[in-house]
C-alpha positions as CSV (number, residue, x, y, z in Angstrom):
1,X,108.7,51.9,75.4
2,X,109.0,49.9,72.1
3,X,110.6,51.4,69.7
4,X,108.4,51.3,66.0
5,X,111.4,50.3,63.4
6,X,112.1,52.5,60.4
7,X,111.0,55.5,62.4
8,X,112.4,57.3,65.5
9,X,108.8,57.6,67.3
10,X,108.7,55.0,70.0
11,X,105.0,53.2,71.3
12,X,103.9,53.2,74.9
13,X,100.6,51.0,75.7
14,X,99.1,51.6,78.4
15,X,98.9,48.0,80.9
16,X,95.8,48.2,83.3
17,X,95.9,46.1,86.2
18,X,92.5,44.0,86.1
19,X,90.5,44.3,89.3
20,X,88.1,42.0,91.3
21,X,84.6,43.5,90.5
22,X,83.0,45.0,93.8
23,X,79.3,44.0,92.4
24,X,80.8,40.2,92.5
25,X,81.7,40.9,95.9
26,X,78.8,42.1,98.0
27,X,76.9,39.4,95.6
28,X,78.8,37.0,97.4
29,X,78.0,38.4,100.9
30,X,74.9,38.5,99.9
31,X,74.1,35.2,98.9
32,X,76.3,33.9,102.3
33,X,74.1,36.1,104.1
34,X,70.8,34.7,102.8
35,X,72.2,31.3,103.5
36,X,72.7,32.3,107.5
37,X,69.6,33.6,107.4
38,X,68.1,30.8,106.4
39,X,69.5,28.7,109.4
40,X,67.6,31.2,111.6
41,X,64.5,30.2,109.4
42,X,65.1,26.2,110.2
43,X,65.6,27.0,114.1
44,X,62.4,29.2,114.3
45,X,60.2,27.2,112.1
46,X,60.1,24.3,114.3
47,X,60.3,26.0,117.7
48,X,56.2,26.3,119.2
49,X,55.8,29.7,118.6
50,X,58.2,31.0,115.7
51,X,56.1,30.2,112.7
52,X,55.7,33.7,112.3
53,X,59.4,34.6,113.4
54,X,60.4,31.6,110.7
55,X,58.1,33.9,108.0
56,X,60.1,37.1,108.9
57,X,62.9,35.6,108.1
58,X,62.2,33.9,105.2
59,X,61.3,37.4,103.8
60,X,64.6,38.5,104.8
61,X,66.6,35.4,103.1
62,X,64.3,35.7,99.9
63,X,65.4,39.5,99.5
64,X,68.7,39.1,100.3
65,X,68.9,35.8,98.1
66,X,67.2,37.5,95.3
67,X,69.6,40.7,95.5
68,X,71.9,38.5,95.4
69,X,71.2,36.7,92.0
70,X,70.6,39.9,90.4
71,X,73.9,41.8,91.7
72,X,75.4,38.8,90.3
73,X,73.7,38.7,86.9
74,X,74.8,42.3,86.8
75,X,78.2,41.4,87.6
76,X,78.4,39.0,84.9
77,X,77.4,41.2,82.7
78,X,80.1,44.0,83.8
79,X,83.0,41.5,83.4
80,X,81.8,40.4,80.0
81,X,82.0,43.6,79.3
82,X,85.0,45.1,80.1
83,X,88.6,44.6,78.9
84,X,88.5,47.0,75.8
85,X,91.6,48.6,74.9
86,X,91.7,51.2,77.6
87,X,89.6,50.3,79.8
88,X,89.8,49.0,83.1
89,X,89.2,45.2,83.2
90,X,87.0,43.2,85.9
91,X,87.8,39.5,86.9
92,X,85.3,38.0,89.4
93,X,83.2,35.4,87.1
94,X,83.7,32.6,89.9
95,X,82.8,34.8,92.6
96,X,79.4,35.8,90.6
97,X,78.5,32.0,89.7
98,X,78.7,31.3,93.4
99,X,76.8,34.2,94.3
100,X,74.1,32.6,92.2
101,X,74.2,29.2,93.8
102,X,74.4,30.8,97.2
103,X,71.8,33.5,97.2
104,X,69.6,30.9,95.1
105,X,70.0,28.2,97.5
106,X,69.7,30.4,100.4
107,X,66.1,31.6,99.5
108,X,65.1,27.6,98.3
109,X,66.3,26.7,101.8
110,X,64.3,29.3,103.4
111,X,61.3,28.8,101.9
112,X,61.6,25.0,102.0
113,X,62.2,24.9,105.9
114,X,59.3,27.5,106.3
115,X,56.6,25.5,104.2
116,X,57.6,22.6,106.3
117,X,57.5,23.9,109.5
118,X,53.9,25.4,109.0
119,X,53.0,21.6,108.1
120,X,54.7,20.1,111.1
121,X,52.7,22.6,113.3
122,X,49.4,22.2,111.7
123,X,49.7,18.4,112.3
């Protein structure tokens, strides 16, 4: 407690302990997730029979790719936010910038290996 000079009222301020957003988080898993799932993309598109296994999965890695972008925008938007006098305040940028490049990347991948696996078998 400070004490406010000329007066014999003191001043508390209230410290909150910043916290890793969650939304970052499962962003992050998600855009992991949609990277693995991708893999599983590569390995069936070229396989004889797994075009259509390959397209299952690249509707998979898409969704979770694209959840992950926008739980990451959202995120971004909830640190940016925060850190008002009072309030509680989220740290996570990095996390949500990588969930981005991941979850982005992931679907590109996906949908990459998938276009060129249907050539390769058509040939």
């Amino acid at each position: 407690m400070d004490v406010v000079s000329g007066t014999p009222f003191g001043l508390v301020q209230l410290r909150v302990v910043p916290i890793t957003s969650g939304l970052a988080i499962g962003a992050l898993i998600a855009g992991i997730g949609s990277i693995l799932v991708s893999i599983l993309v590569i390995c069936f598109g070229f396989s004889s029979g797994g075009p259509w296994v390959a397209g299952a999965f690249t509707v998979l890695s898409v969704l979770a790719g694209g959840g992950a972008v926008t739980a990451a925008l959202l995120a971004m938007r909830q640190i940016r936010r925060s850190g008002e006098p009072g309030r509680v305040r989220f740290t996570g940028r990095g996390l949500a910038i990588s969930a981005i490049a991941c979850g982005g990347s992931g679907a590109g991948i996906s949908l990459l290996a998938l276009l060129l696996g249907l050539v390769l078998q058509t040939s």
